[in-house]
TORLUMKE-716019 format. One record per residue (C-alpha): x, y, z. Coordinates in steps of 0.001 Angstrom, whole numbers, padded with zeros to 6 digits, always signed. Each point is the difference from the previous one (the first is absolute). Example, Ala and Ser with C-alpha at 12.3 -4.5 7.8 and 13.67 -1.06 7.14 Angstrom:
// TORLUMKE-716019
+012300-004500+007800
+001370+003440-000660
END
This chain:
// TORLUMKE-716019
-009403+019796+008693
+000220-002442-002796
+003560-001424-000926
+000895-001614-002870
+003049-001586-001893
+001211-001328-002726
+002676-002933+000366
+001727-001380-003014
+002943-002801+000087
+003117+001288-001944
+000151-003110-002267
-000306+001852-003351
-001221+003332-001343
-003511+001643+000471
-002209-000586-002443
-003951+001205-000740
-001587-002145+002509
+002155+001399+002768
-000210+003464-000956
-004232-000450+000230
+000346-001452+003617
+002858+002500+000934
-002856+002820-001052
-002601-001515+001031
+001275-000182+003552
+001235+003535-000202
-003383+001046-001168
-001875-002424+002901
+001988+002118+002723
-000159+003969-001205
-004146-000772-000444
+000132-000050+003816
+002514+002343+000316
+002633-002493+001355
+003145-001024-000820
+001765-002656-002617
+003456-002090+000788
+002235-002053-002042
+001378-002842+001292
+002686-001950-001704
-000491-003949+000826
+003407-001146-000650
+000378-002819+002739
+000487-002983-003167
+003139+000725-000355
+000961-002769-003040
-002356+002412-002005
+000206+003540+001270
+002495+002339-001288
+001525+003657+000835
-001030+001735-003478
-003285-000960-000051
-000556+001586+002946
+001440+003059-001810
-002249-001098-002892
-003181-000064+001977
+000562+003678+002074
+000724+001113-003522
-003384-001279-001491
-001524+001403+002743
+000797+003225+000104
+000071+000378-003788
-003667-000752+000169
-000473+002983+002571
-000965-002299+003065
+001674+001362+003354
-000122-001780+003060
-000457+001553+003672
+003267-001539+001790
+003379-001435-000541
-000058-003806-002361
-000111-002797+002158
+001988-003165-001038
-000966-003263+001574
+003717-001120-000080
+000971+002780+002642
-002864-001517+002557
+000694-003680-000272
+000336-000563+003751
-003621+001609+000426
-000831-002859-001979
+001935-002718+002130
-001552+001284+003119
-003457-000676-001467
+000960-003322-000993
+001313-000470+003628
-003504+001432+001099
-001887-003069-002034
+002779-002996+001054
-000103+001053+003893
-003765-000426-000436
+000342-003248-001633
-001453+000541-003504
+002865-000610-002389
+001955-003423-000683
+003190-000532-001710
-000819-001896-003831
+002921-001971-001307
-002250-000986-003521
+001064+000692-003414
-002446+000962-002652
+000445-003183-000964
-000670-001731+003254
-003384+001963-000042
-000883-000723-003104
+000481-003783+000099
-002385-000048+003428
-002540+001928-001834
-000097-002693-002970
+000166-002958+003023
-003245+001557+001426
-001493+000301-003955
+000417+003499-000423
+001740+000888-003167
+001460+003646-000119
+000197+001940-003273
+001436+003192+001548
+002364+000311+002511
-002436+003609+001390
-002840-002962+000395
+001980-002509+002252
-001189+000297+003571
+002690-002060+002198
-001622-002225+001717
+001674-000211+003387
+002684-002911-000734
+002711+002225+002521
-003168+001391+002462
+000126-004117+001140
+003758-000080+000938
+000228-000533+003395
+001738+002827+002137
+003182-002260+001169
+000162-000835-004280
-000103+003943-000681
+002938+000806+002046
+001806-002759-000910
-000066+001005-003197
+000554+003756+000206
+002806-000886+002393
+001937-001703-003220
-000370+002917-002175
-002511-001427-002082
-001534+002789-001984
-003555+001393+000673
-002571+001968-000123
-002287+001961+002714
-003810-000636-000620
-003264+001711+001790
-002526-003353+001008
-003058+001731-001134
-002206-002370+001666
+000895+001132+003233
+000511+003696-000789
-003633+000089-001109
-001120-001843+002932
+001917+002072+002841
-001448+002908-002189
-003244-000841-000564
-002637+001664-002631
+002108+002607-001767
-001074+002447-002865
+001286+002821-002331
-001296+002750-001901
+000342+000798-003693
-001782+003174-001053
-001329-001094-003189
-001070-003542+000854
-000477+000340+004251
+000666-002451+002664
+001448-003118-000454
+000957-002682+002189
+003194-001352+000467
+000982-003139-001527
+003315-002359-000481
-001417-002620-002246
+001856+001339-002764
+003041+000254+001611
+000366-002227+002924
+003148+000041+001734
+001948+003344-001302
+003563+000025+000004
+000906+002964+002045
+004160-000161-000040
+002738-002339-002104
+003472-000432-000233
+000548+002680-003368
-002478+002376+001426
-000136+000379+003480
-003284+001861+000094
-002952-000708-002260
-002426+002674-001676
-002702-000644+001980
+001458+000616+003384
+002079+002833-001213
-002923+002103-002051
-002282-000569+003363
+002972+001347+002897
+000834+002834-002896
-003606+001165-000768
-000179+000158+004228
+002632+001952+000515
-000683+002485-002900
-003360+000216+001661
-001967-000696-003901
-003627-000084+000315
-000879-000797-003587
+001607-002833-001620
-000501+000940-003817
+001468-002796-002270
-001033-002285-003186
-002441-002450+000153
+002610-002938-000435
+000918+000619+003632
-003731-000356+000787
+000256-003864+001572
+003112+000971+002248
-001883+002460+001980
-000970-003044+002355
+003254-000520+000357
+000535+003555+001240
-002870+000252+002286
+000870-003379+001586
+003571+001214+000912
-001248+003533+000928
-002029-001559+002452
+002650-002239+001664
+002812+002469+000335
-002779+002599+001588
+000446+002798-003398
-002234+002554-000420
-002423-001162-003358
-000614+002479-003174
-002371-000339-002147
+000535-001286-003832
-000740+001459-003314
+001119-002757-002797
+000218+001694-003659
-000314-001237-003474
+002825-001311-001576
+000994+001708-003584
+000189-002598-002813
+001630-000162-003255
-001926-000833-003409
-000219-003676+000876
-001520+000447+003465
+003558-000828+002148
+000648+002245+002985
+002870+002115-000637
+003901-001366+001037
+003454+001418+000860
+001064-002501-003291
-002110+002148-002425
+003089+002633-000570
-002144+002315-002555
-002251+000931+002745
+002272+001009+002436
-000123+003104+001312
+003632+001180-000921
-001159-001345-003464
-002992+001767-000406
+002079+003220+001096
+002885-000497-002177
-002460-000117-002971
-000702+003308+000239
-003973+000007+001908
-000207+002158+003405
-000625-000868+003259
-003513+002424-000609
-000931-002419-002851
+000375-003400+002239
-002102+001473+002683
-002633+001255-001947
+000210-003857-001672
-000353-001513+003195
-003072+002148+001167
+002149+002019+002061
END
């Protein structure tokens, strides 16, 4: 039976773009007669608040989507998430990093790189070369840190790994974009790739339907589904709705908000039929 959700971040309102993937994944699951979740991924919690939740279930179910069981919130399964992470340290594949952004960018520019964004910056290992007696030294003092996966080793203790996206097929699994993911720091104990791979387990999804911006992490995904022994879904990455200028939608464009669009007056029937829905 296919599975499917839809997981927003409560960090602002709905708006157009949201609503598409929301329906879309709605749509992806009751083709194959199977069912459609919600899951609220509120683990950031210096961005997430109470009443957008609200906001969001409101959206929702003003729009006429219904989901097949109760909302999940990631904040109510954190220590789910710290087991995993104690899964990957007992197994040896994450290191404490003590670098700043700026430390890592001042390395890069050492080695000749020069970073424009801070998405493009691959850290390049300065904390993967601490030696082990240096590491707990400096964890013992309180020194603050973060938890990173060493990629080069995950993908050689896992070996030739691929995943499936049903519009553009198999791909193989890659970290060259990313190279050593943070997986944990001090503000937010869990990060969003661990957490969306143990959650999308546990709900048992089998279609991962989401915009094409979240294309790239995929690897990331499929890497850590492999390691902490998770079932694997197949992918379905939409088109992202633009405005007149060709940006993807964002929560900062207030007149396309969902509770916007409703409180001018145009039904729920109107934005689906919009949408292709």
């Amino acid at each position: 039976m296919t599975v499917t959700r839809f997981a927003p971040s409560p960090t602002g309102r709905l708006h157009l773009g949201h609503a598409y993937s929301a329906l879309f994944a709605e749509a992806a699951a009751k083709e194959q007669g199977g069912d459609f979740l919600l899951r609220i991924e509120d683990i950031d919690a210096t961005r997430c608040r109470a009443e957008f939740t609200e906001g969001i279930i409101n959206d929702l179910s003003w729009l006429g989507i219904q989901w097949s069981a109760e909302v999940v919130c990631q904040s109510g399964r954190l220590d789910c998430y710290s087991a995993a992470l104690e899964k990957l340290s007992n197994e040896g594949l994450l290191y404490p990093c003590f670098c700043t952004r700026r430390d890592i960018a001042m390395e890069i520019a050492a080695a000749g790189g020069a970073p424009h964004h801070q998405e493009e910056v691959v850290y390049p290992g300065i904390c993967r070369r601490l030696p082990e007696e240096l590491r707990l030294e400096r964890m013992a003092t309180g020194e603050a840190y973060a938890l990173r996966l060493d990629s080069a080793k995950a993908l050689e203790r896992a070996g030739g790994l691929h995943w499936s996206d049903l519009v553009l097929g198999e791909q193989a699994v890659s970290m060259a974009k990313f190279g050593d993911v943070v997986l944990a720091r001090k503000d937010i104990a869990n990060s969003y790739h661990l957490a969306v791979c143990v959650d999308d387990a546990a709900q048992g999804v089998t279609l991962v339907t989401r915009g094409e911006d979240l294309l790239e992490v995929t690897h990331i995904h499929r890497l850590l589904q492999h390691l902490l022994d998770l079932p694997v879904p197949k992918w379905h990455h939409h088109r992202l709705l633009r405005d007149e200028e060709g940006r993807r939608l964002a929560k900062r464009q207030n007149g396309l908000t969902l509770s916007a669009i409703r409180e001018s007056g145009t039904g729920a029937e109107e934005v689906r039929r919009e949408l292709g829905f």
